[in-house]
C-alpha positions in Angstrom: 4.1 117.2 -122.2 5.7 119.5 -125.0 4.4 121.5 -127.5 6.3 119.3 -130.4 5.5 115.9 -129.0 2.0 116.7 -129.0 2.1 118.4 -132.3 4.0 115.7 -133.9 0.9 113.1 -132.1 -1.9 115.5 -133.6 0.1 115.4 -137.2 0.1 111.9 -137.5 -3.5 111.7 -136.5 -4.3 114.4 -138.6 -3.8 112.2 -142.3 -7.4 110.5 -142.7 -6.0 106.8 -143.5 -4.1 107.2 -140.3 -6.8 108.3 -138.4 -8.5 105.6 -139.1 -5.8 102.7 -138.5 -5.8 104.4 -134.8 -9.1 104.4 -134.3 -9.6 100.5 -135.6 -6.5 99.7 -133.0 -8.3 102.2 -129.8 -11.3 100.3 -130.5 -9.1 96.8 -129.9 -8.0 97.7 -126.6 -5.1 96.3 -124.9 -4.6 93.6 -126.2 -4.7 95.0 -129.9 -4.9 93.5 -133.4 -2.9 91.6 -135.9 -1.8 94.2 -138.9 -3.6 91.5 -141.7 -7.0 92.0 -139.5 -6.4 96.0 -139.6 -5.9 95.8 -143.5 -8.7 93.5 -144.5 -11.2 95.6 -142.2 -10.2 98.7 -143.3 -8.9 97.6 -147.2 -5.7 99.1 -146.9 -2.5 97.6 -149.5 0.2 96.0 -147.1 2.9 98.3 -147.6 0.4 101.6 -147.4 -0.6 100.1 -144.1 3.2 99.9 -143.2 3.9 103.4 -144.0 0.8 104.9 -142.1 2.0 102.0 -138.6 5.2 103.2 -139.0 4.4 106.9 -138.9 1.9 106.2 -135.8 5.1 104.2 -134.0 7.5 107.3 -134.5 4.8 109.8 -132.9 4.7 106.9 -130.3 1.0 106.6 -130.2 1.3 102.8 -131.2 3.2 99.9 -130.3 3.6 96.7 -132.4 4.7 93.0 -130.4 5.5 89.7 -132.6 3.2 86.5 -131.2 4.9 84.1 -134.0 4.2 85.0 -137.3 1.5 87.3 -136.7 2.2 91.0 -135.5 0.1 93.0 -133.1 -0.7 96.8 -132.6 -1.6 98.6 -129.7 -2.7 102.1 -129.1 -0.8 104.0 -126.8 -3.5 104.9 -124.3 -1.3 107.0 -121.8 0.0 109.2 -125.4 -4.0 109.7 -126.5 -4.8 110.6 -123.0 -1.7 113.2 -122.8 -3.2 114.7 -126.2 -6.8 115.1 -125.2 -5.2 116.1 -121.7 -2.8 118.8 -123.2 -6.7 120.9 -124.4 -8.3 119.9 -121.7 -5.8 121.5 -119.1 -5.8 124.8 -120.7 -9.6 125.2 -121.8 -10.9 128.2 -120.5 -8.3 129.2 -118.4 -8.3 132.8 -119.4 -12.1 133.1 -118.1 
């Protein structure tokens, strides 16, 4: 994977509120969770949680589906496992 697409992941993850938010929706697995379940857990203001979803959408490591009224987040398991992959490939190679 390339060096900015990973970078751009690792900044996203790397604000605290963010971090957070992805950890909630890794925790949800596949099926994920509705955004008003994410805010009242984590006591985030609506449009502070639609800044930080949005930001985790553009580095791809979320995706959101509508069911109704109600819309859903999922983590992007295959993008967090090309981020932990991108370290793990190269660790100690120079041994």
């Amino acid at each position: 994977m390339e060096i900015e697409i990973i970078a751009k992941a690792l900044k996203e993850l790397g604000h605290p509120t963010r971090l957070a938010i992805f950890k909630r929706l890794v925790k949800s697995g596949h099926q994920g969770i509705a955004v008003g379940d994410v805010q009242e857990e984590l006591k985030i203001p609506g449009s502070t949680l639609s800044h930080h979803l949005s930001s985790l959408v553009s580095a791809g490591l979320i995706n959101q589906r509508r069911e109704g009224r109600t819309l859903f987040c999922v983590a992007e398991y295959d993008k967090l496992a090309a981020v932990i992959a991108f370290f793990q490939d190269e660790c100690c190679s120079d041994e």
